[in-house]
Structure formats: structure tokens, C-alpha cells
C-alpha positions as CSV (number, residue, x, y, z in Angstrom):
1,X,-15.2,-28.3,8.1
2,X,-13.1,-25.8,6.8
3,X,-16.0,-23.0,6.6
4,X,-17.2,-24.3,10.4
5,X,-13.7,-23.7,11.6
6,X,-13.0,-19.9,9.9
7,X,-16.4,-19.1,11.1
8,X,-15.4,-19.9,14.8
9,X,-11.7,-18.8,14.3
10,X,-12.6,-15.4,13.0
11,X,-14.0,-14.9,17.2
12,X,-10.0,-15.4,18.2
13,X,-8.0,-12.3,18.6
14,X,-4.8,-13.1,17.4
15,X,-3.3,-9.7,18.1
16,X,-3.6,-6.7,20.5
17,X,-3.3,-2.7,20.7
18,X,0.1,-1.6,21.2
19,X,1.1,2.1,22.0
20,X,-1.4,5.2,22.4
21,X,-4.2,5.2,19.4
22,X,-2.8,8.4,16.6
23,X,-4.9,10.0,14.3
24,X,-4.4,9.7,10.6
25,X,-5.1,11.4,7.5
26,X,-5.6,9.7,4.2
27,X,-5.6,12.3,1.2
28,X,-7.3,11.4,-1.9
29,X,-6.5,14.2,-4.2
30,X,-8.8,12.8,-7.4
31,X,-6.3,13.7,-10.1
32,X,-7.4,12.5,-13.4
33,X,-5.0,10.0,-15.1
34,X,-5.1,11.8,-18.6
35,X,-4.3,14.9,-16.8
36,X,-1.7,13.6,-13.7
37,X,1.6,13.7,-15.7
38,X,0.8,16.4,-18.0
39,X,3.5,19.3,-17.1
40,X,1.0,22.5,-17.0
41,X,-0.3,21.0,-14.4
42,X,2.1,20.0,-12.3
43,X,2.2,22.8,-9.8
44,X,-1.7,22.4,-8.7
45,X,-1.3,18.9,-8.3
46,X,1.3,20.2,-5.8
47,X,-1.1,22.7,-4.8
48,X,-4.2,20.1,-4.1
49,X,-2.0,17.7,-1.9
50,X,-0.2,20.6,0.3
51,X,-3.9,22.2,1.1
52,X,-5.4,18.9,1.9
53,X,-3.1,18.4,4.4
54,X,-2.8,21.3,5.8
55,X,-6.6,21.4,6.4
56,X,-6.7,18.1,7.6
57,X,-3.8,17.8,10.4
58,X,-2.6,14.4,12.0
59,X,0.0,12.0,13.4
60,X,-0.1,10.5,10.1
61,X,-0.7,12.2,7.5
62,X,-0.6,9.5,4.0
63,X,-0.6,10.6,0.4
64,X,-1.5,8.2,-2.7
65,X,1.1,6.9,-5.1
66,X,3.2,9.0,-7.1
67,X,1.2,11.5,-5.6
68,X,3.9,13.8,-6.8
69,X,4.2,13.3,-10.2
70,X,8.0,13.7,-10.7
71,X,11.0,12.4,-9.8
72,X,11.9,13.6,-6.3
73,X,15.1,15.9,-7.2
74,X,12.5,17.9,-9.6
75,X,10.0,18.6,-6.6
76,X,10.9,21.9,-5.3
77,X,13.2,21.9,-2.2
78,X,11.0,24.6,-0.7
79,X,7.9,22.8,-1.5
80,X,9.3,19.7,0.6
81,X,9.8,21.8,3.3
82,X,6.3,23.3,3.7
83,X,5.1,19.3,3.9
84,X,7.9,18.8,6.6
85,X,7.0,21.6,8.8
86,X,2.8,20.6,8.5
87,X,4.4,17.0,9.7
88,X,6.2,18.1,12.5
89,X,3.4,21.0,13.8
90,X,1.1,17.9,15.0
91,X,4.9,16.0,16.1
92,X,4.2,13.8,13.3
93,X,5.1,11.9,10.0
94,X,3.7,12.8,6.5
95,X,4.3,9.7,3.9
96,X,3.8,10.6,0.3
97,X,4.9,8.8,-3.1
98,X,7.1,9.6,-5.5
99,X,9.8,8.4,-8.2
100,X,13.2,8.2,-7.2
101,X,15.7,8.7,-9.7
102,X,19.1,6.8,-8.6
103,X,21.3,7.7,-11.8
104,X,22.3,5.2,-14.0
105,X,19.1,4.3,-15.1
106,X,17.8,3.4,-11.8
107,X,14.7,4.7,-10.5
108,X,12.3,3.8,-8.3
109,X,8.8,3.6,-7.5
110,X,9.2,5.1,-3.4
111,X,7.1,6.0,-0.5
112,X,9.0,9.1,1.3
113,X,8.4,10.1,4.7
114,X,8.6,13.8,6.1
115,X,8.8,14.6,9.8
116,X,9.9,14.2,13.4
117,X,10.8,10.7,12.5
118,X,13.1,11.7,10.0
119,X,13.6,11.1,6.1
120,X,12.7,7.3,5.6
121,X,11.8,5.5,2.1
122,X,10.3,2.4,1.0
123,X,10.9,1.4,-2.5
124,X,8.4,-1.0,-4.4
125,X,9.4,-4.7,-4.7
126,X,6.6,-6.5,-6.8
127,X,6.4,-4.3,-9.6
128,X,3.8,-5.0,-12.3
129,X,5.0,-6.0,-15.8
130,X,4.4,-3.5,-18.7
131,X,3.2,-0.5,-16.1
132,X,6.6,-0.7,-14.0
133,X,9.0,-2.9,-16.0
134,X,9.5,-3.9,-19.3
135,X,9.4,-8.0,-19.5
136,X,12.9,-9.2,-22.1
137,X,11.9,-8.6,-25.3
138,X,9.1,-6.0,-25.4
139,X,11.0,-2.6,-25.6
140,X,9.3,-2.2,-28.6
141,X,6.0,-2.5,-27.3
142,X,6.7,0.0,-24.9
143,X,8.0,2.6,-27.0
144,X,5.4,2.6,-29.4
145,X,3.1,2.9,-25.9
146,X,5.5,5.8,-24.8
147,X,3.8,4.9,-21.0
148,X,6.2,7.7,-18.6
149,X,8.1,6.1,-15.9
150,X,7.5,2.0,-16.9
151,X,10.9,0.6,-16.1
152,X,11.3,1.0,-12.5
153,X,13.9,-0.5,-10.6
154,X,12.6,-3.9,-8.1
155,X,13.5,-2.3,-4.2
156,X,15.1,-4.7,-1.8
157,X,12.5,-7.4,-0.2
158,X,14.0,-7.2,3.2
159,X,13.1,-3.4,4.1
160,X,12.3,-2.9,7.5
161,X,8.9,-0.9,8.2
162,X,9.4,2.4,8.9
163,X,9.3,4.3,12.1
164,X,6.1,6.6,11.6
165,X,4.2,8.5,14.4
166,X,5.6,6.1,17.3
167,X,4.2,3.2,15.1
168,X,6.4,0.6,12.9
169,X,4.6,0.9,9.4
170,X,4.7,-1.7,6.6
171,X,4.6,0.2,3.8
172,X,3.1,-2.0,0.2
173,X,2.6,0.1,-3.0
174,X,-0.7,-0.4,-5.3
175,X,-1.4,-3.9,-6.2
176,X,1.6,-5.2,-4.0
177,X,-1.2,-6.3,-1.4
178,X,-2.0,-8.7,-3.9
179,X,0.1,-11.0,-2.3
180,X,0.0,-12.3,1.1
181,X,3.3,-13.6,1.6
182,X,4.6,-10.8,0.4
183,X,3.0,-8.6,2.9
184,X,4.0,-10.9,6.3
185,X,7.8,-10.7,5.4
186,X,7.7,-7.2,7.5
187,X,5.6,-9.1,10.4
188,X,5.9,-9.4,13.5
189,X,7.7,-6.3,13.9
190,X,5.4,-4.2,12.0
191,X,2.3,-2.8,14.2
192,X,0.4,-0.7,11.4
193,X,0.1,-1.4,7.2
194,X,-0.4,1.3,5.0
195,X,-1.5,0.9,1.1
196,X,-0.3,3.9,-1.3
197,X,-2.3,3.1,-4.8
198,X,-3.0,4.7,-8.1
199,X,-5.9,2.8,-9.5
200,X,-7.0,6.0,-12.2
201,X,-5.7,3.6,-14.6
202,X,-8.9,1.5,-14.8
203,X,-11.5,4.5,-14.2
204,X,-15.2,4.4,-13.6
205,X,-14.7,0.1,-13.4
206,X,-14.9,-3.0,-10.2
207,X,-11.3,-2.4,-10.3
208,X,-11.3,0.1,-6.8
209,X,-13.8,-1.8,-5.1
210,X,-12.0,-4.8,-5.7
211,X,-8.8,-3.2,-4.1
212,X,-10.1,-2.8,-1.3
213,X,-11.2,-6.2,-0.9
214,X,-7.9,-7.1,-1.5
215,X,-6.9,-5.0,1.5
216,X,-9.6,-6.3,3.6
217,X,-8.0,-10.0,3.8
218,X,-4.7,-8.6,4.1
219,X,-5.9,-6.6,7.2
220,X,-7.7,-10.4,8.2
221,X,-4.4,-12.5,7.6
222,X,-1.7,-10.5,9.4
223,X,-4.6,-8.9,12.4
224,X,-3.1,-5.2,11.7
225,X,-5.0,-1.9,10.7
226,X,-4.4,-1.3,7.1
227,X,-4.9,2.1,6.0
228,X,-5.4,3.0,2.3
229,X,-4.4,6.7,1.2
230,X,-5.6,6.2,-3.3
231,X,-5.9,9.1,-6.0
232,X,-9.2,8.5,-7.3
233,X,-10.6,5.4,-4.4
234,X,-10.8,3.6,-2.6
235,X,-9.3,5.5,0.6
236,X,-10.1,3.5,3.8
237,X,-9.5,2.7,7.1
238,X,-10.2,-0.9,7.3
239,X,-10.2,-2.9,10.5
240,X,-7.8,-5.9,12.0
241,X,-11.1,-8.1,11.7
242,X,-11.0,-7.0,7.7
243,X,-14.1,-4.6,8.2
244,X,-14.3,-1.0,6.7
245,X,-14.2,1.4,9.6
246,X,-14.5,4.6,6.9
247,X,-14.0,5.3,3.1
248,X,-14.4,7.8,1.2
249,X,-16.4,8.1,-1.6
250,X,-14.4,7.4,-5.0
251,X,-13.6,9.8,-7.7
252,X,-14.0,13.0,-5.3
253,X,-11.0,15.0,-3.3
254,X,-10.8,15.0,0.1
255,X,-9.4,13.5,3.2
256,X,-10.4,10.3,5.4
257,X,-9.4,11.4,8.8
258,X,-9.8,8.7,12.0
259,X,-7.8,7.2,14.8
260,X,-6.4,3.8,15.0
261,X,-4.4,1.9,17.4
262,X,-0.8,-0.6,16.3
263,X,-1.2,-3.9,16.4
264,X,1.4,-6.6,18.1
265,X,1.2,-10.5,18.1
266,X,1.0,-13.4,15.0
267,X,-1.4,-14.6,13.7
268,X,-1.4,-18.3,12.3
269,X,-1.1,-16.7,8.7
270,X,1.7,-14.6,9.7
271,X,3.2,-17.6,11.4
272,X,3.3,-20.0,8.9
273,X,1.9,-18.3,5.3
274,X,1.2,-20.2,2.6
275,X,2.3,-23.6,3.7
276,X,-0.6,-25.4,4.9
277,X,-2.7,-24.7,2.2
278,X,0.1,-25.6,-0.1
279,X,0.6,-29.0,2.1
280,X,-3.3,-29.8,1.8
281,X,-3.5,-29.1,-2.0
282,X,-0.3,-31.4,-1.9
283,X,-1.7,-34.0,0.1
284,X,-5.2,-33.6,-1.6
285,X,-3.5,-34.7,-5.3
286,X,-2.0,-37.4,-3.7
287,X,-4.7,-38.9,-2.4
288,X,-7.0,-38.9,-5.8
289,X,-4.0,-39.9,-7.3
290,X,-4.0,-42.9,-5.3
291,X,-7.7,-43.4,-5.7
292,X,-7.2,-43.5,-9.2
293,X,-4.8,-46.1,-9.7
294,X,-6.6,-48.4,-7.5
295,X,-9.3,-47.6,-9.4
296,X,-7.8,-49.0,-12.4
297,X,-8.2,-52.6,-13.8
């Protein structure tokens, strides 16, 4: 019953276009993780991002996680410029990531945004222990691991999606999209998802591939385009139905370039999450829990 009725539900459309179609660039700059925070080579990972999206102009132009890799106050001032004015030739956004260093030993894993919309930032909510923070008790650990930037500060989970290229973005950092639940807290009101990920961590592996599975049912549950700008893959466009409309190939440079339409409307995921599977597990227990005791002499 339950695979009879997804099969015929996945024929509903839940939501519909909203607003004129833009056109998007997703910029996978393929920056080896050995090399990304090495200093010397800072200034051409600058380089690589900045000619990839000059070459490749659009509404929406996305860069990958800490595609800058620095804290934003050590990126040059002039350098942020240049990306503002490719953003605002095409009357667009550019959305790139970056730390954020607050002070007081508060720093952030961001998305910044660049353009006629203005300066807007998302900071990341569901950050991944060991990588992003340091669980009680393991300081140690992490010292002798001396892994740069891996006690980030959790952002606020009620950000509101940013205004980007006439479209309201939810913006969800690496393996963020994990989580459904997560993900619908900017829904209804979001029309568009975007996914900013580092995955050079795990390499040649089914780690990528997997991602973009991930971001596949995301794209299903909430009926919104989710677009998926990575360092080394998997960049891709993938569709409100969960099907990939374009990807690039992983582990090369380059940019996935497309047009997609916002989304408005709910879905029954967006409306009502987790619950009913959470009730029918519930209710599923009780039952065999029942059966059992009358089972008993």
C-alpha cells in the first residue's frame, strides 16, 4: 500500500512556478583538500573562483563552501568588490562561502551574498561534530588533530531565506540537507534551495554521489529546485520531482550553468514533516505490543 500510493502520489504537483525562470551559475572550482588551506595558495584559489564567474555570467551566480578559504575580514576588500560588480553587471546576486569571525571566539561557518540584493548571510545551524565543533571533553583530540576552523559557532535556526535574484533562497550548508525537518523550517516562504558543500574530505569515495541523493529527496519532499554549487562534486541542478536536470562531472573545474523557475505551494511533507511516519511507527509498536501480550499464556 504504501509503495502503490507514492507511486501514484509522485503524479500530484504539489507546487507551482512563481516569478520569471533566472539563469544560474554553479562554480565548482576543484581545489584539492590537502592543498585548500595551505597559505601559498591562497591567492589562486581566489583567482580560480573570480575567473569562473566571470566567464560564466548569471542571475545567480553560487560558489561552494568556504570557497574562500579565510575568514571574511582577511579576504581583500578590493577582491570583494570585483565579485560585487560581476553580480550586479547581469542585475544579479553572487552567493559564496566563507568563515565569519565574530570576535570573542565566535565564528561562523556563512553563506555571503554580493549584489543588487544587497549584503545578506546565512550562518550554518547543524554543524557536524569533530569537523565544526568540538563535542565536551575532546579538546584534546582535536589539538593533537590540529583540523583549521573546527569549533564553529551553531547560527540561529530561524533565519529567513534570503532575497537572491527576485527569488527567496533557503540556503543549507554541506551535509545540513541531511535532515528534512531541518530544511522545511524556511518553507513555505522559500521558492528556491541552494546546497553549498565541501565533500574533498572523503575523495575519490560513494561519499559525492551519495550527496546528491540526499539532495534529490530534499528537492522531492519540499517540491522546490535545489541547486548544488560543491568544490570537488557533485554540482547539480536537480529537479522539484527529485530528478537531475545537469551535473557536472566530479573532480574537474568548471561551471554548471542552466535556468530554473521558484517554486510556491506545500507539499504534504512541508505541511506536516516528520509526524506521520513518527505516529505509524508509534502506532505500529503498539499494536505488536498488544499482539504479544495476548499472545502470552
Amino acid at each position: 500500500m504504501i509503495l502503490a500510493a507514492g507511486h501514484l502520489l509522485r503524479d500530484v504537483r504539489w507546487t507551482q512556478p512563481v516569478g520569471e525562470p533566472i539563469s544560474v551559475a554553479l562554480l565548482q572550482g576543484n581545489v584539492a583538500q590537502e592543498m585548500k588551506w595551505r597559505p601559498e595558495r591562497f591567492a589562486e584559489s581566489l583567482r580560480t573562483y573570480y575567473q569562473l564567474a566571470r566567464d560564466h555570467p548569471a542571475q545567480l551566480i553560487v560558489m561552494p563552501e568556504t570557497a574562500l578559504p579565510a575568514f571574511l575580514d582577511q579576504v581583500p576588500a578590493e577582491y570583494l568588490d570585483a565579485l560585487q560588480e560581476l553580480a550586479q553587471k547581469r542585475h544579479g546576486d553572487l552567493l559564496f562561502g566563507v568563515a565569519v569571525n565574530e570576535g570573542r571566539q565566535r565564528y561562523f561557518n556563512s553563506a555571503l551574498s554580493l549584489g543588487t540584493s544587497g549584503r545578506q548571510r546565512y550562518d550554518k545551524v547543524h554543524l557536524v561534530p569533530f569537523g565544526e565543533f568540538v563535542p565536551p571533553g575532546f579538546a584534546w583530540f582535536m589539538a593533537m588533530a590540529s583540523i583549521p576552523m573546527s569549533d564553529f559557532t551553531a547560527g540561529s535556526p530561524r533565519q529567513p531565506p534570503l532575497s537572491l535574484a527576485g527569488q527567496q533562497v533557503a540556503v543549507n550548508i554541506c551535509y545540513e540537507d541531511v535532515f528534512g525537518n531541518e530544511i522545511i523550517a524556511a518553507l513555505p516562504a522559500a521558492t528556491l534551495l541552494v546546497n553549498i558543500s565541501n565533500v574533498a574530505w572523503f575523495g575519490d569515495s560513494l561519499a559525492p554521489a551519495q550527496h546528491l541523493q540526499i539532495a534529490r529527496m530534499r528537492a522531492l519532499e519540499s517540491g522546490r529546485v535545489m541547486l548544488r554549487a560543491t568544490n570537488t562534486g557533485m554540482t547539480a541542478i536537480v529537479d522539484v520531482d527529485g530528478s537531475v536536470r545537469a551535473v557536472l562531472p566530479p573532480f574537474t573545474r568548471g561551471a554548471l550553468q542552466g535556468e530554473v523557475s521558484g517554486h510556491a505551494g506545500v507539499t504534504p511533507y512541508v505541511r506536516w514533516g516528520n509526524w506521520p511516519v513518527v505516529c505509524l511507527a508509534l502506532l505500529l509498536l503498539a499494536v505488536t505490543r498488544h499482539r504479544r501480550s495476548r499472545a502470552e499464556p
